[in-house]
N, C-alpha and C positions, 0 to 999 in steps of 0.2 A: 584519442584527441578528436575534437570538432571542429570544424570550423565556426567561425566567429567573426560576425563582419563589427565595423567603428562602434557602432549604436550599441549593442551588445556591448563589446570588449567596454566603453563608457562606462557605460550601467554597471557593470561586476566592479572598477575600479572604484566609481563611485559608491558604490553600497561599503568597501574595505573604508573606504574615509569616514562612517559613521559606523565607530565599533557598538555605541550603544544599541543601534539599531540591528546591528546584527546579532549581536549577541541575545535579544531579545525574541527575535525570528529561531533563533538555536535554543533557548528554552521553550517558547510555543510548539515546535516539531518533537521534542523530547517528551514533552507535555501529552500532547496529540498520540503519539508513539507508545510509548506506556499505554493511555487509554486504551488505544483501540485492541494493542494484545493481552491488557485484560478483558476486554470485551467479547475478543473472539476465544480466546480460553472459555469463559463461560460458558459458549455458543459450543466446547468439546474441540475445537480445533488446537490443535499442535502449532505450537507459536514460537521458532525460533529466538532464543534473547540478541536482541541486536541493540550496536550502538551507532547504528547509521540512519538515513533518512529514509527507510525501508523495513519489510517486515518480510519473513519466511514463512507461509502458514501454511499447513496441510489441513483439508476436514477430515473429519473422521467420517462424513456418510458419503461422500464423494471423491470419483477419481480427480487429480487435477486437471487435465486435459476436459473433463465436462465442466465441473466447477468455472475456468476459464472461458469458455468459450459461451455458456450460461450467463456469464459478468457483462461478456462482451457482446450478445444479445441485448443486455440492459443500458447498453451505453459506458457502463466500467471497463477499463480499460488497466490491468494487469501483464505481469509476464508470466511466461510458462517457460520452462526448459524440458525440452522432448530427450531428457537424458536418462537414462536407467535410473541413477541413483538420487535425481532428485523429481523426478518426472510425478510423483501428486503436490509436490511446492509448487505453490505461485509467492513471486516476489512482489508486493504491495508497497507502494510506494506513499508515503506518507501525505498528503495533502492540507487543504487547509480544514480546517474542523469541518466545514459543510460538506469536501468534497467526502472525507473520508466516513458521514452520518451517511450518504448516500450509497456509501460503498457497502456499510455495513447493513443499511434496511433491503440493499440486492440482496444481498448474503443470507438475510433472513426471510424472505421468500423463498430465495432457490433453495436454502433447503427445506420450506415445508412445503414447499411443489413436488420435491425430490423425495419425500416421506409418505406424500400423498401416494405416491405411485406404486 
């Protein structure tokens, strides 16, 4: 659980009272979601199927612990679990279409910086 102070808790209530709008924001994310792990499939990466507002990818030419912290050099900002069994997943968090072009023109750098070497 979070904390959540007036203005917040407001806003979430408010956003339930326009189900059109939400519902709208939950096919954009679905939308966005699909894209980008067909997108990184392309790119050879392992792209878990999710039905959340998140993605699981592994690359194939990068540990995840570099691949992450190479993101986060660029200003992207992903997670990492330092866990044995999922530790080259980073979990990608779905954005809005810009945020998530920006994430994927990183992604295509670092690895042709990562190829280069």
């Amino acid at each position: 659980p979070y904390n959540v102070n007036r203005l917040t808790t407001a806003a979430g209530v408010a956003c339930f009272a326009d189900n059109d709008y939400y519902l709208a924001n939950c096919r954009t994310i679905m939308q966005t979601r699909e894209d980008i792990k067909a997108r990184l499939r392309a790119l050879s990466f392992t792209v878990l199927d999710s039905s959340a507002n998140f993605l699981f990818v592994k690359s194939s030419h990068m540990k995840g612990k570099a691949l992450y912290l190479a993101l986060k050099q660029k200003g992207i900002l992903v997670r990492h679990f330092d866990q044995p069994e999922i530790t080259d997943y980073l979990r990608v968090t779905i954005g809005t279409p810009k945020q998530m072009e920006a994430f994927l023109k990183a992604v295509k750098e670092i690895e042709d910086e990562n190829q280069q070497h």
